[in-house]
Every structure is written in C-alpha cells, then in structure tokens.
N, C-alpha and C positions, 0 to 999 in steps of 0.2 A: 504494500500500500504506500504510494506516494505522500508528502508531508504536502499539506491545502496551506498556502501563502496567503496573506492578506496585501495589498497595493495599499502604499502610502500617495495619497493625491498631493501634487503643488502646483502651484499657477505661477506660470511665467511670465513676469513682466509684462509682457506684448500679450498677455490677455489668453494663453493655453495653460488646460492644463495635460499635466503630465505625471503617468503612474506609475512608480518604483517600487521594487521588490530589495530587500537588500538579503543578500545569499552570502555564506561564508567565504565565496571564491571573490566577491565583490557585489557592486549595487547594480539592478541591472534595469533597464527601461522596454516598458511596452513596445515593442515595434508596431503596430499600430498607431500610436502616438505618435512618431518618430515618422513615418511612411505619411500620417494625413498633413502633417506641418511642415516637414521639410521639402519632401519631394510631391509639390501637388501635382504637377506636369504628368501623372500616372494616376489613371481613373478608380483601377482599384489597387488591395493590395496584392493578391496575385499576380498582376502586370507590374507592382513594385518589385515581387521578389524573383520573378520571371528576369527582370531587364537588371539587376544589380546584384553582383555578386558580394552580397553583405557577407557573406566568413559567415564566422560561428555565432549560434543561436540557440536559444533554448524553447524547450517545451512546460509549460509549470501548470501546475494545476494550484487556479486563484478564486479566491472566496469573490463573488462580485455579484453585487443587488440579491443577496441570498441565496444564491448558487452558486457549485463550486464547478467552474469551466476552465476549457485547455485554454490558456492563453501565449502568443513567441515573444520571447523577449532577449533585449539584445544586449550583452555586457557594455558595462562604462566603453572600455577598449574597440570594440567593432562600434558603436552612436558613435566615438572620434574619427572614427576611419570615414564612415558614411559622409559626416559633417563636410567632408572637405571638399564632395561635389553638390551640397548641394544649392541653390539659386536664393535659398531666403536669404535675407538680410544679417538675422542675428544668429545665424546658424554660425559664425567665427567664434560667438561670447559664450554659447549655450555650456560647452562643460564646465569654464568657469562658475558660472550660475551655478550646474551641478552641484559642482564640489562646496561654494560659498554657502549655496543659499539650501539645499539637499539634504549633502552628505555630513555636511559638520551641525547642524542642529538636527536632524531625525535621524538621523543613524551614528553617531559619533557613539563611543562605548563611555 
C-alpha cells in the first residue's frame, strides 16, 4: 500500500496557485501546475508531455477534495530544467520564490 500525501497550496505573486508535496528525496511540484502556467502554447497536458522531454517524474497518490487520486509530479531539479524554455515572464524568478517563499516557511524542519 502506497503512503496518500497531502498538497500544500501557495499563490504566487502573479496570482497562481501552486501544489507541493514535500518527499524525503526533496519538494516536488504538481506538473499540472507547472504545464497550465508555464507552457500555455500546449492545449493539453498530454501534448505537454508528448512534445517535452521533462526527465524524471513521479506518480503519488494525493489526498485532494476528499479523494485520494494518482497525481505527476515533478522534483524541484526537473520545474528548473523545464523553466528555462519556457515563454512566461517570471518563469526566470519562480524557484527563487520556491525556495524563499515555499521551502523555508512550510517545509523547513
């Protein structure tokens, strides 16, 4: 039996939000998230993961609106690989953000 995760929600500046998982390998982000704000230019996400060779990814089973579903999610390390093609504006600041506004108040030990 897999362990059910719970998503920590945070809104980013420019008015997204975004759900994190923090795992003992690292913090890891919704690629759904990650797929509808950074690369709109792709209708769905299928055609995102079709056309981008995003690397490594995960499968998690997460607690969401009272059910517990598979959701992909993509470590800190592959969201910085992505970031660097993609066209939004603050896609350069975003793991900054991460790491300031994230990782150091909701998951610091």
């Amino acid at each position: 039996m897999s362990k059910i995760l719970y998503f920590r929600e945070c809104e980013h500046p420019a008015g997204f939000v975004f759900r994190f998982v923090n795992m003992s390998d690292g913090l890891e982000v919704a690629a759904y998230d990650i797929f509808s704000v950074f690369f709109p230019q792709y209708k769905t996400f299928r055609e995102f993961s079709d056309c981008i060779a995003y690397g490594e990814y995960q499968e998690r089973s997460v607690y969401v609106n009272g059910k517990s579903r598979t959701v992909t999610t993509f470590p800190a390390t592959t969201v910085h690989q992505l970031l660097k093609s993609s066209p939004v504006e603050f896609a350069g600041g975003f793991m900054a953000w991460v790491r300031k506004s994230v990782l150091k108040p909701n998951f610091s030990k």
